[in-house]
C-alpha positions in Angstrom: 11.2 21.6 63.2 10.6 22.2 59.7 9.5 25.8 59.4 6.8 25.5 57.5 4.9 23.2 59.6 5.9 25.6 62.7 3.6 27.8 60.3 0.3 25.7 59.9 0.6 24.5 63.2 0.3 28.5 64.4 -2.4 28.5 61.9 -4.6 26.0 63.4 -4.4 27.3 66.7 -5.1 30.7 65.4 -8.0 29.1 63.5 -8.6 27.0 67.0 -9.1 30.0 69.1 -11.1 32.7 66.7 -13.3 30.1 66.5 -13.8 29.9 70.3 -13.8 33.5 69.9 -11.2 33.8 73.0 -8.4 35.2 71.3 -8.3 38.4 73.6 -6.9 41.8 72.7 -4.0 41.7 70.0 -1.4 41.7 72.4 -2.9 39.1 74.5 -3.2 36.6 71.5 0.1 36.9 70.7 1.6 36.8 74.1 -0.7 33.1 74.4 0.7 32.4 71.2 4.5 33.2 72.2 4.9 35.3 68.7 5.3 39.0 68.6 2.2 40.9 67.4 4.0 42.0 64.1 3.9 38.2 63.1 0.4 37.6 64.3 -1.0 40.2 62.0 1.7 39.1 59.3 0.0 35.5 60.0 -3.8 36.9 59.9 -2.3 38.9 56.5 -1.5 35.4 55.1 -4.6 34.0 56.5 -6.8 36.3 54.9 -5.1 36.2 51.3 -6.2 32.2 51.5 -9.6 34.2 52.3 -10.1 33.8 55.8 -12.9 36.4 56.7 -11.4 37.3 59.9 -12.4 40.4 61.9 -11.9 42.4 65.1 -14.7 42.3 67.5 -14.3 45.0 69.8 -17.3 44.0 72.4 -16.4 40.4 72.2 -12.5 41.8 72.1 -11.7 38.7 70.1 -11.1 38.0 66.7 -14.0 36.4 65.1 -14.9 34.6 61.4 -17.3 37.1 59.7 -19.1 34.0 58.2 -18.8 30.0 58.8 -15.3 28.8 57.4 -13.8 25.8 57.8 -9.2 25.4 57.8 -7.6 21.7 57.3 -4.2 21.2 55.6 -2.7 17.9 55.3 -3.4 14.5 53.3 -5.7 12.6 53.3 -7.1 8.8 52.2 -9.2 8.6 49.5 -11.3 5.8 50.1 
């Protein structure tokens, strides 16, 4: 698979489960993600350059949206 879409696609489930706010503990969201933590915070690095306000909650222990964002890649009709 072409890497880069290996990339969004870990995006939007990143993106999926912050906004569910069930990401768990670091290591637990990269273990459910089957990527090491290094590239889950080089991910959320990438993620937040593009300006995704993304935080640690430590009573929720999830990582959360500091405000209301919305992700989409891909094309799309213009009607």
């Amino acid at each position: 698979m072409n890497i880069i879409i290996k990339h969004i696609e870990i995006i939007e489930r990143i993106d999926q489960l912050i906004r569910l706010q069930a990401t768990g503990t670091p290591e637990d969201f990269a273990s459910r993600l089957g990527i090491s933590k290094t590239k889950l915070y080089r991910v959320i690095g990438v993620m937040k350059k593009l300006n995704a306000p993304i935080e640690y909650n430590i009573h929720l222990e999830s990582f959360v949206y500091a405000e209301s964002v919305a992700f989409t890649f891909g094309f799309y009709r213009k009607d």
